[in-house]
N, C-alpha and C positions, 0 to 999 in steps of 0.2 A: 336577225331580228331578236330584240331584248326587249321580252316583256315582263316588265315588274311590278308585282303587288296588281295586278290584273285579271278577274275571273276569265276574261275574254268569252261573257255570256252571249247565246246567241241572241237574246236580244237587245244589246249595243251592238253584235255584229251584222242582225240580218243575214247572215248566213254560214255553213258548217265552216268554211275554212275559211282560214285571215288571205290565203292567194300569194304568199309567201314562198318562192324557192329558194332563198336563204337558210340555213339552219336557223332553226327556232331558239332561243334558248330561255326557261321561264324561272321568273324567281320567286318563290312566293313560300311565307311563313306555314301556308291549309298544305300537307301532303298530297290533299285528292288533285288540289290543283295542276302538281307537277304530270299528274298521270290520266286526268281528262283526252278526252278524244284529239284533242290539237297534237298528241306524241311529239315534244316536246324533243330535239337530240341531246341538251342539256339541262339538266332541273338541279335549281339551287334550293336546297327548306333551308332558309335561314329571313333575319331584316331584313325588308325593302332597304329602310333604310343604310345598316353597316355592310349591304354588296354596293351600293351608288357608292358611298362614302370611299369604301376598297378601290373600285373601277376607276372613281376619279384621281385618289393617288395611283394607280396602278399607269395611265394613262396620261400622266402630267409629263408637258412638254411633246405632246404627239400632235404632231400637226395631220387635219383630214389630207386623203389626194385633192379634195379639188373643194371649197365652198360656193356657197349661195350668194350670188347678187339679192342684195333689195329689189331690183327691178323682177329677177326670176320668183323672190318669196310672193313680190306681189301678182303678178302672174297669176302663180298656184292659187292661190289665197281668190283674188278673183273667178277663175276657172272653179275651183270647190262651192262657193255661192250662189254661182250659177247655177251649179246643178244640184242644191239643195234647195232654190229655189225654183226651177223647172220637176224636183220631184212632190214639191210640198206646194202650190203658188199661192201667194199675198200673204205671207208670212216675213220675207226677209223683210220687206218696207216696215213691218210695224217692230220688227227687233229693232230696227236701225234710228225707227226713231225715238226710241226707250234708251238706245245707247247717248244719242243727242241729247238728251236731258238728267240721267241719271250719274249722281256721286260717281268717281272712278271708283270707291271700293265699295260699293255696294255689294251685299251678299245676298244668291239669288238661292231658292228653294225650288226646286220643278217638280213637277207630278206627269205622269204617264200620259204624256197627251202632244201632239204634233206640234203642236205652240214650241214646247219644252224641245224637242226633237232639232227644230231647227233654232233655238234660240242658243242652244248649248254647243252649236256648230259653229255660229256664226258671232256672236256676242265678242267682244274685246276685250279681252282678260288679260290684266297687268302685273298680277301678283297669283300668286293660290291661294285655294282654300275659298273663293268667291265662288264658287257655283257645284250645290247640291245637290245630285238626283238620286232615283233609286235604281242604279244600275244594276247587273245581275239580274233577281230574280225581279226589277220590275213591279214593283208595290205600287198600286194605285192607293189614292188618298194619305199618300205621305208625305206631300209638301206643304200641308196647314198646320196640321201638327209640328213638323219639323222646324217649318220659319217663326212658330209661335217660340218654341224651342232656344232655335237661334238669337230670336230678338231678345230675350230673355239673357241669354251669355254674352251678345254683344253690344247691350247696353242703346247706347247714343250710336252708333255706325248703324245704317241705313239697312234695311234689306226690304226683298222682297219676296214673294211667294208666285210661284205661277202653275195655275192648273183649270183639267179641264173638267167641263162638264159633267162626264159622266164618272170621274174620280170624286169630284167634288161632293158628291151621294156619298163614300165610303165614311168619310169624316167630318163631314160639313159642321156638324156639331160641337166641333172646336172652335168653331166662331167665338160662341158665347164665352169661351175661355180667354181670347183676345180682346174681348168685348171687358169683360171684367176686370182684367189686366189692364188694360187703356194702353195696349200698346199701341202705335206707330207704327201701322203695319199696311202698305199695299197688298193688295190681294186679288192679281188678274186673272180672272176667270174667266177662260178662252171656251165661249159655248158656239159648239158647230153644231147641237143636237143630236150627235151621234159620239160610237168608239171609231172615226174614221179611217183611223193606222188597220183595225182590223176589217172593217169594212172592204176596204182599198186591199185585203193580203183575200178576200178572200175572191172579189172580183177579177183578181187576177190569176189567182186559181182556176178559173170559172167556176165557183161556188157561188151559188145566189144569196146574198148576203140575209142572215139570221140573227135575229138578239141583237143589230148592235144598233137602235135608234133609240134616246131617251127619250121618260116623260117627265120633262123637264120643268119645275117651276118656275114663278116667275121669283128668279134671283137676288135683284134687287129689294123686292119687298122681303125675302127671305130675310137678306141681311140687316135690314132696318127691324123685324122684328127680333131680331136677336139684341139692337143697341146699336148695329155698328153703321159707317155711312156707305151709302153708294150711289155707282156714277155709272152712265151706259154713256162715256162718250163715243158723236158722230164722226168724226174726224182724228185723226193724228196729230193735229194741233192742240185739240182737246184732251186728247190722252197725256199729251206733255204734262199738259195743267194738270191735270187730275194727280199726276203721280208725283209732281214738284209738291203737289198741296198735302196730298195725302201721307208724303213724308215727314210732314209738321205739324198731322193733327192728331190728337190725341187721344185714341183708340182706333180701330182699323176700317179701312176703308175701301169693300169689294167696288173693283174696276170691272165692270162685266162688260166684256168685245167682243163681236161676231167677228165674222170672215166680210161681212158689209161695211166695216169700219172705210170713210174715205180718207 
């Protein structure tokens, strides 16, 4: 296993170890990385970038033992959805219908929230550089800022922002900065009323869950008092609209969706 330029935090792993009997080998620019609890058998400190560059001349003309059928990727690819969507439910259906409608290069910004969790699983990505999060140490309230950011660098190309509820307190405030700006900006705000991911870790624990429900405003008026527009669509069809429109209007435009979305 080669991991490169990868903090491999526990929380993108979910848990201590990758499950790996392979030797390990990691590459990474930080020192501490090479010597974190993963005991890595080889540690490169150098570029991500000039070891991929190296490997690939290193490697050229090497044919694998055996590749991938299309039919075996789609398989996988199916079986992984499944059970991202039997761990998370009524999440894949509203990715899938955001993939239906949205630009192929769209750039998406997440924030710490189960929305983001399974959308960055499952989402179609055809290039890099199209999907943001805050991996490693896991920042809540960093995808409004960041997509206001974004939008900012990439001009005319689309993007969008997607966070939850209870992140959406850390920074909310940056509205009016998108608001002022008149960017072009979607902004999904997946309110379950709660921190669910931690809710759901600690139910399983048998811990009775503590601190994690919001008091939640009401959203949409939030965002109209800042300038900006918003939409509580009832359906999936309606979200389509929202977010074809909200791409062409100008200044931002929170999309706020429950888990009651039909």
């Amino acid at each position: 296993v080669i991991a490169i330029g990868t903090e491999l935090a526990e929380v993108d792993l979910w848990r201590d170890h990758l499950g790996n009997t392979a030797p390990l080998v990691r590459v990474d620019i930080d020192p501490h990385a090479l010597t974190d609890w993963h005991r890595s058998e080889v540690g490169v400190l150098g570029d991500a970038g000039a070891f991929v560059d190296g490997l690939a001349t290193a490697l050229a003309g090497h044919q694998p033992a055996k590749g991938w059928t299309a039919e075996e990727v789609a398989k996988e690819r199916a079986k992984s959805v499944a059970e991202v969507d039997a761990d998370r439910p009524g999440i894949v259906r509203i990715i899938a219908s955001m993939q239906d409608c949205l630009p192929a290069d769209t750039t998406f910004y997440s924030d710490m929230t189960q929305f983001a969790y399974v959308g960055k699983e499952v989402y179609n990505l055809n290039a890099p550089n199209l999907w943001h999060h805050p991996t490693g140490f896991g920042t809540l309230g960093y995808a409004l800022p960041a997509a206001i950011g974004g939008k900012i660098g990439l001009g005319a190309a689309p993007v969008v922002a997607m966070l939850g509820d209870y992140g959406f307190h850390y920074t909310m405030q940056e509205l009016g900065v998108a608001v002022e700006l008149g960017l072009s900006l979607p902004i999904i705000l997946w309110d379950n009323g709660k921190l669910k991911e931690i809710e759901d870790g600690m139910l399983s624990a048998q811990i009775a869950p503590n601190a994690v429900v919001a008091r939640n405003p009401d959203f949409c008026k939030l965002a109209e008092a800042f300038g900006a527009a918003a939409v509580r669509p009832e359906t999936l069809t309606d979200l389509q609209s929202v977010l074809v429109q909200a791409l062409k209007t100008k200044g931002p435009t929170l999309i706020h969706v429950t888990p009651e979305i039909r």
